[in-house]
PASEBA-1860 file (N, C-alpha, C; in nm, 3 decimals):
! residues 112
1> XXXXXXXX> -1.411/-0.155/-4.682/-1.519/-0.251/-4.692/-1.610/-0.244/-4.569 ~ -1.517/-0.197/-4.449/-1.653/-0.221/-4.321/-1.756/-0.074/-4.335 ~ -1.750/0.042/-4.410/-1.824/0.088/-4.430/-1.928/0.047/-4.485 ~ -1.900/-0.029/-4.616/-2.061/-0.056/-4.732/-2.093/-0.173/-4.617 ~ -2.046/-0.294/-4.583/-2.113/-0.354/-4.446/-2.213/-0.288/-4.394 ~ -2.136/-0.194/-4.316/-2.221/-0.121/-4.179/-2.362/-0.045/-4.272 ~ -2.323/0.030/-4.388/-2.459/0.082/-4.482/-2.553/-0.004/-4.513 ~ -2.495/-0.114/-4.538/-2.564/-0.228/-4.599/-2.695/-0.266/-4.456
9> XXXXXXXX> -2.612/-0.273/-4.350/-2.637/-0.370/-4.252/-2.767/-0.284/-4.214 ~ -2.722/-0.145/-4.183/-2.803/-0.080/-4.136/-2.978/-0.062/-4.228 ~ -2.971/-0.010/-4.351/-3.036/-0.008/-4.408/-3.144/-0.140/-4.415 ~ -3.034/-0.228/-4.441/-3.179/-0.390/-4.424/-3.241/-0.436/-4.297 ~ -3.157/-0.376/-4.136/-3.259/-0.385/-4.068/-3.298/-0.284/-4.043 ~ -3.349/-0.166/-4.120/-3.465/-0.080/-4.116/-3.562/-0.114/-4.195 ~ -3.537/-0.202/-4.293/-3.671/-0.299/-4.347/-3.649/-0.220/-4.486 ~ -3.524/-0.199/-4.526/-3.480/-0.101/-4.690/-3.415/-0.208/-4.773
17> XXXXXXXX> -3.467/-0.175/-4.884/-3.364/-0.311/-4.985/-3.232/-0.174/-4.983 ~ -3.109/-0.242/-5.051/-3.017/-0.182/-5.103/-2.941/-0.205/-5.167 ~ -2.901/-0.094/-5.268/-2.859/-0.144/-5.447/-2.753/-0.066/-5.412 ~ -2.635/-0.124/-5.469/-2.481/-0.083/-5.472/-2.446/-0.070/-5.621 ~ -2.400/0.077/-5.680/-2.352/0.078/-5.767/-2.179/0.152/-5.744 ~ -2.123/0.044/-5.855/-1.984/0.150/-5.797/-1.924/0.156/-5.992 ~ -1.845/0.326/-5.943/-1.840/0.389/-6.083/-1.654/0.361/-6.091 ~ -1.582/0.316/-6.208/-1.453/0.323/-6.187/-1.418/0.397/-6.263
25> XXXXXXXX> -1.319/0.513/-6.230/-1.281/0.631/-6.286/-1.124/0.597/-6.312 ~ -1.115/0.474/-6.313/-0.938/0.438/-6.351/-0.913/0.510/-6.476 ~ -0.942/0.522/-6.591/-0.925/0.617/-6.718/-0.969/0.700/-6.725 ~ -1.081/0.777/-6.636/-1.175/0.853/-6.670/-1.091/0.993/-6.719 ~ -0.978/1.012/-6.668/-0.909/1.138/-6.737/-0.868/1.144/-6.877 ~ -0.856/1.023/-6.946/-0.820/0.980/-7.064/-0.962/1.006/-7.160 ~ -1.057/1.005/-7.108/-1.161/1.028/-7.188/-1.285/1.182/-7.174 ~ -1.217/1.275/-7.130/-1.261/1.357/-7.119/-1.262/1.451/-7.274
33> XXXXXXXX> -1.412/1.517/-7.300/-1.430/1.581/-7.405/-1.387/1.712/-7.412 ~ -1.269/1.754/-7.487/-1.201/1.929/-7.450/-1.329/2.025/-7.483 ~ -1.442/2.008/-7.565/-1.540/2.112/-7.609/-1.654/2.098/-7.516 ~ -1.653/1.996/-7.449/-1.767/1.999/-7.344/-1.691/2.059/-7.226 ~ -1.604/2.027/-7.193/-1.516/2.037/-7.062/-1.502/2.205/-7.064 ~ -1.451/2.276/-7.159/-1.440/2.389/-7.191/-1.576/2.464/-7.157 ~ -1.653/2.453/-7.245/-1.794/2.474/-7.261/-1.894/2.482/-7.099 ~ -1.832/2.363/-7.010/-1.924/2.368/-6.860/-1.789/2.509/-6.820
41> XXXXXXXX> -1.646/2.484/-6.812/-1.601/2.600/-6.767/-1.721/2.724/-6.773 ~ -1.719/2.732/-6.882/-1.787/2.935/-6.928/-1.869/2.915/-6.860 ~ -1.950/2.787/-6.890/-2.102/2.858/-6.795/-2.097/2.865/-6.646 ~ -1.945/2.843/-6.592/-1.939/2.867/-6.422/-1.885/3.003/-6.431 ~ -1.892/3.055/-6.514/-1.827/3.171/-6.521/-1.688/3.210/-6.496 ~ -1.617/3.090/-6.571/-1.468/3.128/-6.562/-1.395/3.228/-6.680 ~ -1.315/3.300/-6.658/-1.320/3.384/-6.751/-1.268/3.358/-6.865 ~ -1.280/3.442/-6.953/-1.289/3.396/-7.078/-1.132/3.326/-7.102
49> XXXXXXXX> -1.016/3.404/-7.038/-0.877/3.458/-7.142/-0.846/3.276/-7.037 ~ -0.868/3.273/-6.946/-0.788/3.170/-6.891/-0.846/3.038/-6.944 ~ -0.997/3.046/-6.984/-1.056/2.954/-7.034/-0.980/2.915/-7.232 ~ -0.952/3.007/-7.270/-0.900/2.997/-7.405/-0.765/2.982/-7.409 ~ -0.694/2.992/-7.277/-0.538/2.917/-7.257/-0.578/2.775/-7.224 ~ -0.659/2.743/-7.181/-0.669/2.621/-7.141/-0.726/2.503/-7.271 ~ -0.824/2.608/-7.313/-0.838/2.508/-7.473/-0.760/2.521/-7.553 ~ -0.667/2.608/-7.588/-0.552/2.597/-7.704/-0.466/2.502/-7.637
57> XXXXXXXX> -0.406/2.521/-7.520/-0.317/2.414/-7.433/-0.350/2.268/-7.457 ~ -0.493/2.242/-7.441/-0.523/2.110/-7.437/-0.553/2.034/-7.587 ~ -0.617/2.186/-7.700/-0.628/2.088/-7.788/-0.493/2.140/-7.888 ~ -0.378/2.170/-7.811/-0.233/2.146/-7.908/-0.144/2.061/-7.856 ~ -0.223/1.944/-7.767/-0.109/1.829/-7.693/-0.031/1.730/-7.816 ~ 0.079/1.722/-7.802/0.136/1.610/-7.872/0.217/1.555/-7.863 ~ 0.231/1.379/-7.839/0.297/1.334/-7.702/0.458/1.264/-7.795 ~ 0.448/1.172/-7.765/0.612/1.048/-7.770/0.567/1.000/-7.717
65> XXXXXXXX> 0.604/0.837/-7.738/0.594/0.705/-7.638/0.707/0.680/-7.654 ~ 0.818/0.706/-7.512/0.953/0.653/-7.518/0.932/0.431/-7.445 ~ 0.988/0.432/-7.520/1.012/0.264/-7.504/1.094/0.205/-7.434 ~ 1.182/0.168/-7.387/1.300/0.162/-7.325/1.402/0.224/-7.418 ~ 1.478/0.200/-7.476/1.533/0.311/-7.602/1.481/0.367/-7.761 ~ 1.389/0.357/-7.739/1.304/0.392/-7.839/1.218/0.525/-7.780 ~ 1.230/0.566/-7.923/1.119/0.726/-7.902/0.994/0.709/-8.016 ~ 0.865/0.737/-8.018/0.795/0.709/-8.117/0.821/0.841/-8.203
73> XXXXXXXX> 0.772/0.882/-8.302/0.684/0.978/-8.364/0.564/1.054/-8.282 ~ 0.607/1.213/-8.322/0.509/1.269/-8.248/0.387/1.233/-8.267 ~ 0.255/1.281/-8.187/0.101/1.293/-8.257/0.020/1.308/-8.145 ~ -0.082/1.395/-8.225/-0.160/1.501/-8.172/-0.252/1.381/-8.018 ~ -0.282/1.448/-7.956/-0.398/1.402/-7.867/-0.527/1.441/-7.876 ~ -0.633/1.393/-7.884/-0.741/1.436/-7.914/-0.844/1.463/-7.770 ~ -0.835/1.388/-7.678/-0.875/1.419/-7.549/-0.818/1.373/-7.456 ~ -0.906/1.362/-7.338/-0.803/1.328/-7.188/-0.734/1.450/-7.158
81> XXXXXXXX> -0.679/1.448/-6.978/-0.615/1.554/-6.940/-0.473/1.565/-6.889 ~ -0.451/1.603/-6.866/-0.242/1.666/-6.795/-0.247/1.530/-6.684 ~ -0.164/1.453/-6.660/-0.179/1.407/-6.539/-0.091/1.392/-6.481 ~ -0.089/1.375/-6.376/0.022/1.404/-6.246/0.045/1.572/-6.170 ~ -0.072/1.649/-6.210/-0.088/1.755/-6.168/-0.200/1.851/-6.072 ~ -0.199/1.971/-6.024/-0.330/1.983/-5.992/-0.467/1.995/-6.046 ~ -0.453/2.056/-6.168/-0.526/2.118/-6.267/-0.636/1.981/-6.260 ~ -0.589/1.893/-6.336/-0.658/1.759/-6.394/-0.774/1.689/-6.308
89> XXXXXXXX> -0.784/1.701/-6.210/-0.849/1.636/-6.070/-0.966/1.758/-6.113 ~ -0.949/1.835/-6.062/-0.992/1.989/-6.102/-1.109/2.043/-6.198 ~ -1.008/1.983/-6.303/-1.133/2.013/-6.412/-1.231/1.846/-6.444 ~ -1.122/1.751/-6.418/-1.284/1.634/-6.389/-1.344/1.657/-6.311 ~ -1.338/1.679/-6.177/-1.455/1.739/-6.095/-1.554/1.803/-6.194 ~ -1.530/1.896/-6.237/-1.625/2.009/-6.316/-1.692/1.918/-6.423 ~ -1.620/1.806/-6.475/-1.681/1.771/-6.594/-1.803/1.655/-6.547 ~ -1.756/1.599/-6.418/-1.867/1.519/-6.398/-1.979/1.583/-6.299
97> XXXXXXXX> -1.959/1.722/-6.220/-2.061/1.791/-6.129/-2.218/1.737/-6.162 ~ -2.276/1.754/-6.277/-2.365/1.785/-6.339/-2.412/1.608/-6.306 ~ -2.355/1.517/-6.315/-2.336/1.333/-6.290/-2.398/1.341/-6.145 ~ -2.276/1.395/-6.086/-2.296/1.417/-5.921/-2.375/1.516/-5.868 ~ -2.460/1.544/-5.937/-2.620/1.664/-5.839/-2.731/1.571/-5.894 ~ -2.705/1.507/-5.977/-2.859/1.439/-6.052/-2.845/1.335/-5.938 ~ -2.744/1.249/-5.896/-2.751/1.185/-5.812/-2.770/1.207/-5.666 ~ -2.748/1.339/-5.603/-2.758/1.374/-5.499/-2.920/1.438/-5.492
105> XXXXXXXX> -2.987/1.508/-5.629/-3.091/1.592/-5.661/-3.193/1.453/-5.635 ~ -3.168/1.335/-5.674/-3.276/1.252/-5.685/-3.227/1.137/-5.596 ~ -3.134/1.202/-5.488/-3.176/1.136/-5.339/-3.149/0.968/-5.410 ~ -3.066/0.940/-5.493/-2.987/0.823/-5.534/-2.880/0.769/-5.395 ~ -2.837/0.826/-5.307/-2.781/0.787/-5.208/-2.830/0.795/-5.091 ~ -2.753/0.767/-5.001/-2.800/0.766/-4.871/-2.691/0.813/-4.763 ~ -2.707/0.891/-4.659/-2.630/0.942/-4.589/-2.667/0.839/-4.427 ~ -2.550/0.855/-4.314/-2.590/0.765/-4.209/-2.498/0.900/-4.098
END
């Protein structure tokens, strides 16, 4: 918190209004699109064979919800990523880049 303070502080006595937006990425892995996500891969030029392990991998997930002694029925996942791993961090980065340059491209923040 004493950072956005000190941003805050600074900025209004340079005679600047300042607008705080904050983004929460608590699910954001849960909602990731496998054909877009895939799709920004290629165009960074990742190669093809590792890119097509990674979309068969992701779109043949199919989980269980164990309960305390209960197991559900399998079923398919339709998006979202691996979590508790490296990969996952990884490829959200990649999926939101394009979020994070429009904001940096149009000088939406401020550096101190």
């Amino acid at each position: 918190m004493k950072i956005l303070y000190n941003s805050n502080n600074y900025y209004t006595c340079h005679g600047s209004y300042v607008f705080t937006c904050f983004i929460g990425f608590t699910k954001a892995l849960d909602r990731v699109n496998y054909l877009k996500l895939f799709n920004k891969l290629l165009d960074d030029g990742v190669n093809v064979s590792v890119s097509a392990i990674l979309t068969y991998w992701y779109s043949h997930q199919r989980v269980c919800i164990r309960w305390q002694n209960s197991v559900s029925d399998c079923f398919r996942i339709g998006n979202g990523t691996r979590q508790g791993g490296i990969l996952p961090p990884t490829l959200f980065n990649r999926y939101i880049r394009h979020l994070l340059s429009n904001v940096d491209e149009n000088q939406f923040s401020c550096w101190l």
